[in-house]
Structures are given as C-alpha cells and as structure tokens.
C-alpha positions in Angstrom: -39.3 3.2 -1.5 -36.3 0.9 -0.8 -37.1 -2.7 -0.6 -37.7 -3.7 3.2 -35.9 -6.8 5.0 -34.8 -8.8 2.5 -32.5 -6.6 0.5 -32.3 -3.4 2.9 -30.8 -5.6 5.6 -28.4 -7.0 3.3 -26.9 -4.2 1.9 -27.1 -2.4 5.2 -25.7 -4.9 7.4 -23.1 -6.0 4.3 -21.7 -2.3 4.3 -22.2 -1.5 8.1 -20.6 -4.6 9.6 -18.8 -6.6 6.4 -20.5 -9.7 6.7 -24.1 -10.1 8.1 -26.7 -10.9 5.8 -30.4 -12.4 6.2 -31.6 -15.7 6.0 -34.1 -15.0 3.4 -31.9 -13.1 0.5 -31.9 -15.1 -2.7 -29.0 -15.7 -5.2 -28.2 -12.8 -7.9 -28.6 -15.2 -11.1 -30.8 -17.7 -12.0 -30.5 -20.1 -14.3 -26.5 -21.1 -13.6 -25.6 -24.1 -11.9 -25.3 -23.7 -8.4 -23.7 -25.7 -5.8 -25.7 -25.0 -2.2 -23.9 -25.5 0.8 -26.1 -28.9 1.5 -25.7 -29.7 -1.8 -24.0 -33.0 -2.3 -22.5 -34.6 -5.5 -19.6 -35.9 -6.6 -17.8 -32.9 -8.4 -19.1 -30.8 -5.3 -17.4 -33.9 -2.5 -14.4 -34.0 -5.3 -13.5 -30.4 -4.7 -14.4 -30.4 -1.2 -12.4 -33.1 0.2 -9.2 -31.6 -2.4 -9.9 -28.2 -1.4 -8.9 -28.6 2.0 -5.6 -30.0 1.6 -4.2 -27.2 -0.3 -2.8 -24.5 1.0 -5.1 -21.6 -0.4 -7.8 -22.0 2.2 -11.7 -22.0 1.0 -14.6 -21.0 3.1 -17.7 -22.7 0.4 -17.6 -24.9 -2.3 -18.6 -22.4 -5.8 -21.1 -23.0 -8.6 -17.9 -24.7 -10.3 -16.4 -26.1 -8.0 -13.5 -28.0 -10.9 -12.8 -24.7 -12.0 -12.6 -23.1 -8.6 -10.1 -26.0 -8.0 -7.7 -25.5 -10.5 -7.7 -21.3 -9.9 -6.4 -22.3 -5.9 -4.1 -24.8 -7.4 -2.9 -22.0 -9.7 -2.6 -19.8 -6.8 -0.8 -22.6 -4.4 1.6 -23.3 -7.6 2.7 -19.6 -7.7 3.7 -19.4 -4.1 5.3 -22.9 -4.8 7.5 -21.3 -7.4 8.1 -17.9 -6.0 9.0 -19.2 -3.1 11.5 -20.9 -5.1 13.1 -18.4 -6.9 11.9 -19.8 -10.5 10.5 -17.0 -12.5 10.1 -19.1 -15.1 7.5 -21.0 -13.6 5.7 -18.3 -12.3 5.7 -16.6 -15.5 3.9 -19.7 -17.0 0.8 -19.7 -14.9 0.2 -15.2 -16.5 -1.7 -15.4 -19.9 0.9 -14.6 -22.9 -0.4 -10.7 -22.7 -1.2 -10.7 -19.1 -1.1 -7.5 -17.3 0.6 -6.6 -13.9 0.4 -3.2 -11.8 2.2 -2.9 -9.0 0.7 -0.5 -6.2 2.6 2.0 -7.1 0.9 2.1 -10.8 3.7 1.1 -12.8 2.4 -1.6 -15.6 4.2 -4.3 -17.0 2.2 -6.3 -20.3 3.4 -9.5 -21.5 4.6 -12.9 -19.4 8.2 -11.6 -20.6 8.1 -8.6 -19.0 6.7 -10.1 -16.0 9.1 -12.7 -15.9 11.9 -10.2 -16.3 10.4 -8.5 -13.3 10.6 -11.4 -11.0 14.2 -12.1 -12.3 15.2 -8.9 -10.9 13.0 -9.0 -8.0 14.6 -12.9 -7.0 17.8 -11.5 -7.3 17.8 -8.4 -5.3 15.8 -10.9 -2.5 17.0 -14.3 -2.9 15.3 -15.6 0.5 12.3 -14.0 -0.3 9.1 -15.7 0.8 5.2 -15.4 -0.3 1.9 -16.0 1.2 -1.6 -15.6 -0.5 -4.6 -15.7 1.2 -7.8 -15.6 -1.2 -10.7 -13.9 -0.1 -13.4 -14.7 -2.8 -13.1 -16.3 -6.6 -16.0 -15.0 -8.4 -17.1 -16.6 -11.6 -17.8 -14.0 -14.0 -18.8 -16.3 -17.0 -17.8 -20.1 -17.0 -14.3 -19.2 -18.9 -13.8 -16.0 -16.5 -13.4 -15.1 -13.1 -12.1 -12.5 -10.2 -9.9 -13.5 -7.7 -9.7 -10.9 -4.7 -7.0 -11.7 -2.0 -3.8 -10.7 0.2 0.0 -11.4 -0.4 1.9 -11.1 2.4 5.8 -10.8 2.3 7.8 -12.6 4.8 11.1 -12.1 6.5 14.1 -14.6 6.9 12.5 -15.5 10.0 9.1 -16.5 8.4 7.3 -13.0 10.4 4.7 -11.1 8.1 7.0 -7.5 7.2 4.4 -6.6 4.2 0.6 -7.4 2.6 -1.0 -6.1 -0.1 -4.6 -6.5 -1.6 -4.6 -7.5 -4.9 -7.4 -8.4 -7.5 -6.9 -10.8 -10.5 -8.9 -11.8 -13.5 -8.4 -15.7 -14.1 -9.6 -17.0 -18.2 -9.9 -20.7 -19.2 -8.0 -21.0 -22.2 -7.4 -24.7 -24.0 -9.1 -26.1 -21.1 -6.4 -24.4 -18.4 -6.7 -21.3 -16.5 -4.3 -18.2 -17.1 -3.9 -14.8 -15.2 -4.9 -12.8 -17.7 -4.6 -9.4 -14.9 -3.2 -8.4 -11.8 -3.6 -5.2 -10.0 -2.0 -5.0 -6.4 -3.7 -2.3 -4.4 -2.3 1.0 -2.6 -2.0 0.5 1.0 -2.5 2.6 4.1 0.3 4.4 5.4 2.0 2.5 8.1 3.2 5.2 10.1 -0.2 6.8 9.9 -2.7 6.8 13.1 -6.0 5.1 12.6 -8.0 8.7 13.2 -5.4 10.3 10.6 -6.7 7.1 8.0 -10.4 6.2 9.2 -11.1 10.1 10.9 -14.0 10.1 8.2 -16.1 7.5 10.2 -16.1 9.7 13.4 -19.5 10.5 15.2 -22.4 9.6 14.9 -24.3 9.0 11.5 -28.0 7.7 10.4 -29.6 7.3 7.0 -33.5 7.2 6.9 -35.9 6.1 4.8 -39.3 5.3 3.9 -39.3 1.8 5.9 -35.6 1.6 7.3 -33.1 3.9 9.6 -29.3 3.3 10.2 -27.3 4.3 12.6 -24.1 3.9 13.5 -21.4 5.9 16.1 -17.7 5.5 15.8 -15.4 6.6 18.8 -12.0 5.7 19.5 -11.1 3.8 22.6 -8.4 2.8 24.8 -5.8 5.5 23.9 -6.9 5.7 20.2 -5.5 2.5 19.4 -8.9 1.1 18.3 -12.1 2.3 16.9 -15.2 1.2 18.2 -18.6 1.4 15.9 -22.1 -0.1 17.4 -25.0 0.0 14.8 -28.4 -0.4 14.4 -30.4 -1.2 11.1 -34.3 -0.7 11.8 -37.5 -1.6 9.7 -40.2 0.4 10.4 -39.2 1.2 13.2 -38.6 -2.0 14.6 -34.3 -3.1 15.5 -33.5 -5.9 13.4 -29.8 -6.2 13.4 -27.5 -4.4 16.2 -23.5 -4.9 16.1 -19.9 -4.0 17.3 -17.2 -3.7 15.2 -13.6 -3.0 16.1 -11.0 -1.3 13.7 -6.9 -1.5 14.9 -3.8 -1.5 12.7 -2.3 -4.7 12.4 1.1 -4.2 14.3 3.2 -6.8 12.7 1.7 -6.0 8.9 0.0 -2.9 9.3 -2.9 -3.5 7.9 -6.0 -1.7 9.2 -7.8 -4.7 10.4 -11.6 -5.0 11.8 -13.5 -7.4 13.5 -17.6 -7.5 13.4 -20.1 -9.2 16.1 -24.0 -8.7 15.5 -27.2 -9.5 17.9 -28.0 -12.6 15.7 -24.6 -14.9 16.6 -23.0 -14.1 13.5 -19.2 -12.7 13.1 -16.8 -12.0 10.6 -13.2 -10.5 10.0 -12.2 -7.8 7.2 -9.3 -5.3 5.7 -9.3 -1.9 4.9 -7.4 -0.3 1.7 -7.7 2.9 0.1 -8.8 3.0 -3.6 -8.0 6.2 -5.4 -10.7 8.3 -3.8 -12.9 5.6 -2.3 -12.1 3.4 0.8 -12.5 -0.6 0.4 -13.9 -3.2 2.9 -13.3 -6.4 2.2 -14.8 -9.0 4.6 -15.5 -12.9 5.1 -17.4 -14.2 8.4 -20.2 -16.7 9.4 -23.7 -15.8 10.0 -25.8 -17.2 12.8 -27.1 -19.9 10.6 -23.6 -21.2 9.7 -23.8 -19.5 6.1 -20.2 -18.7 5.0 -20.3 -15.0 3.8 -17.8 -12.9 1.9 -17.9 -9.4 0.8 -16.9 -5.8 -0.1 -18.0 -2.5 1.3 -16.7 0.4 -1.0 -17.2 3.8 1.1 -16.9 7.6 -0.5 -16.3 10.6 1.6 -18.9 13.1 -0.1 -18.1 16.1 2.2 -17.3 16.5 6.1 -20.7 15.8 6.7 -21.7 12.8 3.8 -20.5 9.8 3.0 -21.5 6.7 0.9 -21.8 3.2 0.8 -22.4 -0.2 -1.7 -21.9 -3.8 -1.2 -20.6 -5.5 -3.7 -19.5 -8.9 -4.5 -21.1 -10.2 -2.0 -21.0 -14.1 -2.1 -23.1 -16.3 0.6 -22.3 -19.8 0.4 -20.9 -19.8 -2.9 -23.9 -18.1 -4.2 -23.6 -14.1 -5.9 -26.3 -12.0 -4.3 -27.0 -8.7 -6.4 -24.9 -5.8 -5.8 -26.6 -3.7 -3.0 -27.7 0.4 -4.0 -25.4 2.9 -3.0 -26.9 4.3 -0.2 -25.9 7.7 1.6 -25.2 8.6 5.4 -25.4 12.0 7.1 -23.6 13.0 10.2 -26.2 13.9 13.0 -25.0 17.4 14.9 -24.3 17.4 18.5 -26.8 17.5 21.1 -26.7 20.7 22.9 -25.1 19.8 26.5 -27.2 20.7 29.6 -24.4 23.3 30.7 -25.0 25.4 27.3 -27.8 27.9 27.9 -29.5 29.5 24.9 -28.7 32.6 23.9 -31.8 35.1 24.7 -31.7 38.6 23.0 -32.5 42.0 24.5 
C-alpha cells in the first residue's frame, strides 16, 4: 500500500504539476544542519542579504548557505569571464581533471582541453554573450554538490538565440570550490511541433491504488500551439489537489516551456528536455503557504499505452525531501459515443 497524503501527494503533485507539494512532508535527512526558511542567524542573514545582489538569482537560503554562496559566485564569475572573452579565467574556476560534454556527446577532460575549447569557441564568436540561470544547488556531502541550470546564448543584440540545460558537480577543494563536471543536455528540436515532441502525454490517463487515484487529460488548444493538462490526485476517494498546466514552445529560445496553477494558491514555472530515452521536467514555483519549491519530474514512455513517472531532487525551502517511487500511468480507452450502436449478431 503506498503511503497516503503525506508522500503520495508529493510525489504525485511533484511529477503531475512540477512544483506542488504538501504542507506536512518532512526533510529527506536528519541529522544535517539545516537552515529553515524562518530560520534566522547570521551566516543564514550573511548569505541572504549577499545572495540577492548577484546576478545568479536564489529562490531559499540552503543548509550551507557559505558554500551555496561561493558556488553562485563561481557561477556569476564564469559569465563574468566568458563574457569577456578570457578563457583563461574560465578555465580556472574547472577542477584540474574536470570533465565537459557538450550536448552533442563529445567529451573534453582536463582544464587544458577546456580552455583550448573556449579559445576556439571566443575566436570563432568574439561578441559572444552568456547567461546562467540556476535552478537548484544540491549539497551532496559538505565538500560536494549538483548544480542543475540553463545557459542561454545571446545575440549582438542582447535577444535569447539558444539555451541549454546543463548539470554540474561542484567539490571543495583547499577550502575553494571547483567544477569538477559538466554535462550540457540534448535539446528539443526547434523546428519540431509540440504534439510531434510531447504527443506521448495525449488523452486521458489515471493510476490507481489502494488509497490514491490520478488523473490527468492532456489536449491541445488554440491551433495546437499549447497543451493543456487538468489533474486530479485523490485519497480515498476524496480530491485533494486539482491543477492546470500549460505546455508552449518558447518562441524566441525554443524551449518547451510550462506553466502549473493548482486549487490550493500555489504556482510554478518548468522546462522540458529529452534525456536519452526518458523526458526531464525540471520545475521551481511557490506553494500556497509561501514555501519555495524546486524539482524534477523524469517521465518514461513504456509503450503507447504506459508511461512512468519519479520526482526527484526535489528541494522545499532549501530542505531535500526523499526521492518520490516511480509510479506508473495507463491510458483510459475512449468512451463509446452515443451515435455508436453495438454490434448485435444474428
């Protein structure tokens, strides 16, 4: 039997919508200092009040919230020096075997070799320009931690003309932290519809069990230009969370884009990537009790008729919750129309 509101409506709602979450979940690990949102104490003001000058934005304070510092200051130096041109300098902010692959899978090993890369790259694009936007830093270990995020390319005009998700592993060495990895990940087709991309999530789908039901339906509206998914997460038979989602490719950087509202107040905004075989959700939004939430739904298309879902890496105020169970949705058929009249045989 799965567990009922507490961790049911978590996953559910995490991997349904790509932010909500309930009031009452707890923390994934004990024991680890922890910084709550109402928390106060100097370290915690410290990196608040530094944190929002800089130009990586963060939506909670972490569990180490020095060492969550200096990973944004990292990330705001490398724009600093890309921007600039100075491969140098980027270079020296990658781990002396740090490893970069590029979305198309091609690896480079060593700061060298990355620094030779960004040497050609600065000269082929001399007025090349780089934004980051960081999704979620997640401490793995005090001396290690993920970094999930979007670079966006600009054009001489300062317009968005390409993003990318990437993922990097951050360690603390000597007291400093080094991008030890960086893996930029495949994106969607531009030229690609969204039903030629998301067709997988058409109709209408449910996933029952001993205490919960979900269902959602996904339709596209207004020309195709949009999907549309409502959904409903019930306990025992009782609707606890309702929502509307909206799905649209991103027209100036092509990015499938969605955007969640649910009947508590909360709301939240996510991007879609494919993975290899598996399709990616990665989310950060508000819940109705002002909690700052961020996220990732990974999706697997089983068959025509199955697919599968887990949240992951989910983060609520600065807080890890436990990785949700990978739970499994059917497609329900059709229902017969009234004009169809049953066959009857002689």
């Amino acid at each position: 039997m799965r567990p009922s509101k507490p961790l049911s409506v978590v996953a559910l709602s995490l991997s349904l919508s790509g932010f909500a979450i309930s009031d009452d979940a707890e923390p994934a690990k004990k024991g680890e200092p922890a910084i709550p949102a109402a928390t106060t104490s100097p370290a915690a003001d410290e990196a608040k009040s530094t944190i929002a000058e800089t130009a990586v934005p963060v939506t909670a304070v972490s569990r180490f919230p020095a060492d969550d510092l200096a990973i944004r200051k990292s990330g705001e130096d490398f724009c600093k020096a890309y921007r600039a041109g100075d491969s140098a300098a980027v270079a020296e902010l990658f781990a002396e075997d740090a490893e970069y692959v590029d979305e198309h899978g091609d690896v480079f090993v060593g700061r060298q070799k990355i620094a030779e890369l960004l040497t050609s790259v600065f000269a082929d694009k001399p007025k090349c320009q780089l934004e980051v936007t960081i999704h979620s830093i997640r401490f793995i270990s005090p001396g290690v931690a993920v970094e999930d995020g979007t670079t966006t390319m600009l054009d001489d005009d300062g317009l968005p003309s390409r993003s990318a998700q990437y993922s990097a592993v951050h360690v603390k060495s000597d007291g400093k932290w080094l991008t030890a990895s960086v893996r930029d990940h495949v994106a969607a087709p531009q030229t690609a519809n969204l039903e030629e991309q998301l067709g997988w999530l058409l109709g209408d789908w449910v996933d029952e069990a001993d205490d919960s039901v979900v269902e959602f339906s996904c339709q596209p509206i207004l020309n195709g230009k949009f999907l549309s998914r409502e959904f409903t997460v019930k306990i025992a038979g009782n609707a606890e969370l309702t929502g509307s989602q909206r799905i649209c490719r991103d027209p100036l950087t092509g990015q499938l884009k969605t955007w969640t509202f649910d009947s508590e107040g909360g709301h939240g905004q996510g991007t879609w990537y494919h993975d290899g075989e598996n399709w990616v959700l990665k989310t950060s939004g508000v819940s109705s009790n002002g909690s700052t939430i961020s996220g990732t739904s990974v999706y697997s298309v089983i068959n025509d008729h199955t697919i599968t879902w887990q949240a992951v890496n989910t983060e609520v105020d600065g807080e890890r919750l436990p990785d949700g169970e990978v739970f499994t949705l059917v497609r329900t058929p059709p229902t017969p129309s009234d004009n169809e009249k049953p066959v009857v045989s002689e």
